[in-house]
ROTOR-419120 format. One line per 5 residues: for each residue x, y, z of C-alpha. Coordinates in Angstrom, 1 decimal, decimal comma. Example, Ala and Ser with C-alpha at 12.3 -4.5 7.8 and 13.67 -1.06 7.14 Angstrom:
BEGIN
12,3 -4,5 7,8; 13,7 -1,1 7,1
***
This chain:
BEGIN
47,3 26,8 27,1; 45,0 29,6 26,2; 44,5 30,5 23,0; 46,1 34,0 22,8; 49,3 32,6 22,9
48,6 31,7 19,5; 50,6 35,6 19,0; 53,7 34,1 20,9; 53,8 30,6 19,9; 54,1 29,8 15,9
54,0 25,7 16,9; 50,8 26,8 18,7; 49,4 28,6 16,5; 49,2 25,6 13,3; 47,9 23,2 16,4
44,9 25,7 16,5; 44,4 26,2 13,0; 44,1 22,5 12,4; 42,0 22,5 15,0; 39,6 25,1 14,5
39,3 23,2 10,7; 39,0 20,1 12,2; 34,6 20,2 11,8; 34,5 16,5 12,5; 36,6 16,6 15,8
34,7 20,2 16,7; 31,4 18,4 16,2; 32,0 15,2 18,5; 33,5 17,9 21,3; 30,1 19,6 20,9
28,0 16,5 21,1; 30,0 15,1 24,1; 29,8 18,4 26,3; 26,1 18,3 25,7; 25,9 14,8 26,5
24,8 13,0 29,7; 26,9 13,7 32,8; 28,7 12,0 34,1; 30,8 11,4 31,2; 32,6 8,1 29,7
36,2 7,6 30,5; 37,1 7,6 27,2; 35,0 11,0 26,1; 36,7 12,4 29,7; 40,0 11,2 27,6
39,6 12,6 24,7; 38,3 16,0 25,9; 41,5 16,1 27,9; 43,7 15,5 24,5; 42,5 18,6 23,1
43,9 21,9 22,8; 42,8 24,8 24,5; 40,4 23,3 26,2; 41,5 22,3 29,7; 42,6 25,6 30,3
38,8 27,5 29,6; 37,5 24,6 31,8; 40,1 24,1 34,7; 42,3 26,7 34,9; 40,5 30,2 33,9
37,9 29,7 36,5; 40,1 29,3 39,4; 42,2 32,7 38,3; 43,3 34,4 40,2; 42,2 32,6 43,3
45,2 33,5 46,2; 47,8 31,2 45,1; 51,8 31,5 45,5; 52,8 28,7 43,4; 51,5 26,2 41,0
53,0 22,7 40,4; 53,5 21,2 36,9; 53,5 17,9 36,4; 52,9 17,3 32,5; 54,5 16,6 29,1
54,1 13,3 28,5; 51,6 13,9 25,3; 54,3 16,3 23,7; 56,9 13,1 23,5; 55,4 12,5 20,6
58,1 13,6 17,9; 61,4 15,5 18,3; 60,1 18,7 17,3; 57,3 18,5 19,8; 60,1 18,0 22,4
62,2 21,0 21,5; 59,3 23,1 20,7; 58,1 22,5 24,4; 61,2 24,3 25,8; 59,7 27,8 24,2
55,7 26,7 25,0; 56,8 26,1 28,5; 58,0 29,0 29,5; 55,9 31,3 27,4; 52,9 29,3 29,4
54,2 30,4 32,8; 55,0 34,0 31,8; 51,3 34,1 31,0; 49,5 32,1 33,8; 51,5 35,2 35,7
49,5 37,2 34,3; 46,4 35,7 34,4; 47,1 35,5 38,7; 48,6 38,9 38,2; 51,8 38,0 39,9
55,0 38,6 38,1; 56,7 36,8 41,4; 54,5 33,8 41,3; 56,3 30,2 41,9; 55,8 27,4 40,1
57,5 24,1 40,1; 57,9 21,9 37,5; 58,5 17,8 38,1; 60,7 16,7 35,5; 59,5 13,5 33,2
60,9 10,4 35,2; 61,9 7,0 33,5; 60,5 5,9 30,2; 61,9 3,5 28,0; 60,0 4,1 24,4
61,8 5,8 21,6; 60,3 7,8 19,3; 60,9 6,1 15,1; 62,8 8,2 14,0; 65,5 7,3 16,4
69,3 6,5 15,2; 69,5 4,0 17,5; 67,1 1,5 19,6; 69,2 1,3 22,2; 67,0 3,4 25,1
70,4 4,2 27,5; 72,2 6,0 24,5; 72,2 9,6 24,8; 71,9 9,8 21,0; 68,4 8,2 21,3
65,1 10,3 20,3; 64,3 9,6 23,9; 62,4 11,7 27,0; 66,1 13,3 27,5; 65,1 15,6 25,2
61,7 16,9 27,0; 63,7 17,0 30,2; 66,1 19,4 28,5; 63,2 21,6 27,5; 61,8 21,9 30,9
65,1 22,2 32,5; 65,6 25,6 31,2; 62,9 26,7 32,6; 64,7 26,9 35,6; 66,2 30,2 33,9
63,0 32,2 34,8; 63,2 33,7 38,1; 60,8 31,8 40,9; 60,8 28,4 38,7; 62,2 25,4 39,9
62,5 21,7 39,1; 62,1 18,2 40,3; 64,6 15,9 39,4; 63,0 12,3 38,7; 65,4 10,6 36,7
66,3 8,0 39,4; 62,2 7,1 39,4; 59,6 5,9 36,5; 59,3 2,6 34,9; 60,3 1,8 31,6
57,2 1,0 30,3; 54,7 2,8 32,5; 54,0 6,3 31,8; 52,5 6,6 35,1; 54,5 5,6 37,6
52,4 4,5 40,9; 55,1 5,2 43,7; 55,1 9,3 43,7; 55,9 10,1 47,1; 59,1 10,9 46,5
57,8 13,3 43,6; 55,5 14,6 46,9; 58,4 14,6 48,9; 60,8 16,5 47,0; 58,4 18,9 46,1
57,6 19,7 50,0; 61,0 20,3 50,3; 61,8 23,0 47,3; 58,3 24,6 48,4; 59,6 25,2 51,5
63,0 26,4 50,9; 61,9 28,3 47,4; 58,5 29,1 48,0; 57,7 29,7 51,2; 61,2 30,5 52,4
61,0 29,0 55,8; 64,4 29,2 56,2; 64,7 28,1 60,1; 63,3 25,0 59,8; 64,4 23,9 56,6
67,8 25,2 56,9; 69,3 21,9 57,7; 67,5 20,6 54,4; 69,0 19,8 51,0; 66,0 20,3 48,8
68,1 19,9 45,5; 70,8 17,3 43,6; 73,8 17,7 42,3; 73,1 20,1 39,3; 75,8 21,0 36,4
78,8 23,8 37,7; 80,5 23,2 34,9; 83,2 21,1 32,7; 86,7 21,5 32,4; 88,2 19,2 29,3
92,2 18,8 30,2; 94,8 15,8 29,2; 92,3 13,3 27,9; 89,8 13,7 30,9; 86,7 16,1 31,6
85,8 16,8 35,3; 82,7 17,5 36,1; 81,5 20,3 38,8; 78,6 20,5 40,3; 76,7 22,9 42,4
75,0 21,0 45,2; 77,5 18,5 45,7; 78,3 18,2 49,6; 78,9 15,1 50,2; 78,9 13,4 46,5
78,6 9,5 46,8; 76,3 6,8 44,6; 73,7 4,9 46,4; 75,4 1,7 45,7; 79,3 2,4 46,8
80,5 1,9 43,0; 81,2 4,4 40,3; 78,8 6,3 39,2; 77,2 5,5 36,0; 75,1 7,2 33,4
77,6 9,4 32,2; 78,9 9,4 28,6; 81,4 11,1 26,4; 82,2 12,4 22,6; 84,7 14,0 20,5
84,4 16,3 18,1; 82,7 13,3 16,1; 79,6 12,9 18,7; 80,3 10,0 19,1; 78,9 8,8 22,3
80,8 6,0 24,6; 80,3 5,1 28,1; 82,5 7,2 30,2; 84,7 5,6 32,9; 84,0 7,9 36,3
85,6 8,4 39,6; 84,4 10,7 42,2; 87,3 13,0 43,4; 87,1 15,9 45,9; 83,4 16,7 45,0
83,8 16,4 41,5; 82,9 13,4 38,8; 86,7 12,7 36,5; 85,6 10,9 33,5; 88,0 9,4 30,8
87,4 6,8 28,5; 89,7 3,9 26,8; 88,1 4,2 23,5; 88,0 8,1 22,8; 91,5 10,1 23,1
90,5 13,5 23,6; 86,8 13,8 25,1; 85,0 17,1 24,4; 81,4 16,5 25,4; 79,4 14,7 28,2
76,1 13,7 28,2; 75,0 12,6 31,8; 71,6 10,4 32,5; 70,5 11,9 29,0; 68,2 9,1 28,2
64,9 7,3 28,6; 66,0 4,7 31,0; 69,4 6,3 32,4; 70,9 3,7 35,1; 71,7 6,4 37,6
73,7 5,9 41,2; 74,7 9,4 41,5; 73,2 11,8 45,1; 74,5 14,2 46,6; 74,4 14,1 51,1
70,4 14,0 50,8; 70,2 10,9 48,5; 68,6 13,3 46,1; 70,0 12,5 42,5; 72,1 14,6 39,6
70,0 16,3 37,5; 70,8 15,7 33,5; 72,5 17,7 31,5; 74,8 17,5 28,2; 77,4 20,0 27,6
77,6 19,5 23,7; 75,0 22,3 23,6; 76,9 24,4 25,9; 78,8 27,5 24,0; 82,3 27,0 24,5
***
């Protein structure tokens, strides 16, 4: 991020004070850019930690080079507490607003690959169980850069049905390649002839309609709505007025996902793959899965 968002960004703006006071961590920066070259992994590492500074050295000298899109594939680092998570929703989109400016392009695209699978829960979670939806889990980073899909020109990648639990960097991501190809070409470059036949999104939240002890679930992108393994669909979760979360009971129907549940009377909320390690079975006609979502922060 560069720096002058420090004006927009309050959460930004302490991370750069504490770093500009920081002498001992502005010192060893110092000493390891005037080092030798080619650098040590780990001094490659921790330059790459630090704030501000990838941008001056990556991304300022290549602005504004002829570009109509940029692909974002980050967060991991700001999974590091709840706040950092919910902070990152603001950051995000205050980031693209100004690389747009930095390419002068107020139209430019950029696509952002939503954090796949992780199992590891921050402490201060309520619970230790990774699949609950009430978990301080990468459900809330995913959130974050889900609405960034409210900008005009953004899109993003849904990877919740790829990851590994204990991997933060998954080694299989041609699927992440794949998809992207896909939205780039629909979104992007708007080739519309010979992608027309091409589904380049999942099922993505319509809406939910709570009636007579059941919620059904509409999505947009939902020809053909089936689970890769023939059974229910799983991952999806209710609440009542309580929030308190129980695995939902769900039955595909017309295009639609009907959930009801034997232990809550009158379910208000769903919460749908909002986890770390959601078990997911749930594609639209392209295989390509549901994107998450919870409709407890919804406004009624």
């Amino acid at each position: 991020m560069p720096r002058d968002l420090t004006s927009q960004l309050p959460y930004f703006a302490t991370i750069m004070d504490k770093f500009d006071n920081d002498t001992n961590r502005i010192s060893k920066i110092t000493n390891i850019l005037a080092g030798p070259k080619p650098r040590p992994r780990k001094d490659n590492l921790y330059l790459r930690r630090q704030p501000n500074i990838l941008f001056n050295a990556m991304m300022k000298p290549i602005a504004p080079y002829t570009s109509r899109g940029l692909v974002w594939y980050q967060g991991e680092s700001n999974t590091r507490s709840m706040q950092g998570m919910l902070k990152y929703k603001e950051a995000l989109q205050a980031w693209i607003k100004r690389y747009r400016q930095e390419w002068n392009n107020d139209e430019m695209n950029f696509m952002i690959v939503m954090l796949p699978q992780f199992g590891k829960l921050l402490k201060s979670s309520p619970t230790k169980d990774a699949e609950n939806p009430s978990a301080h889990s990468w459900a809330w980073l995913r959130e974050s850069q889900i609405a960034a899909s409210n900008l005009a020109n953004v899109s993003v990648v849904n990877t919740i049905d790829l990851g590994h639990p204990s991997d933060v960097h998954p080694k299989d991501k041609l699927p992440i390649g794949q998809r992207l190809a896909n939205l780039a070409a629909q979104d992007t470059l708007q080739q519309n002839t010979l992608q027309q036949s091409i589904e380049a999104q999942g099922p993505v939240l319509k809406n939910a309609v709570v009636s007579s002890g059941k919620i059904t679930v509409n999505f947009h992108h939902n020809h053909g709505l089936t689970t890769t393994n023939n059974e229910s669909p799983t991952g999806f979760w209710l609440a009542n007025d309580k929030q308190h979360w129980v695995k939902a009971n769900a039955k595909i129907i017309d295009n639609t996902v009907v959930l009801t549940s034997g232990e809550i009377t009158h379910p208000l909320y769903v919460r749908y793959a909002f986890s770390g390690t959601a078990k997911v079975n749930l594609v639209n006609r392209a295989g390509l899965p549901t994107q998450p979502f919870r409709t407890d922060n919804l406004k009624p």
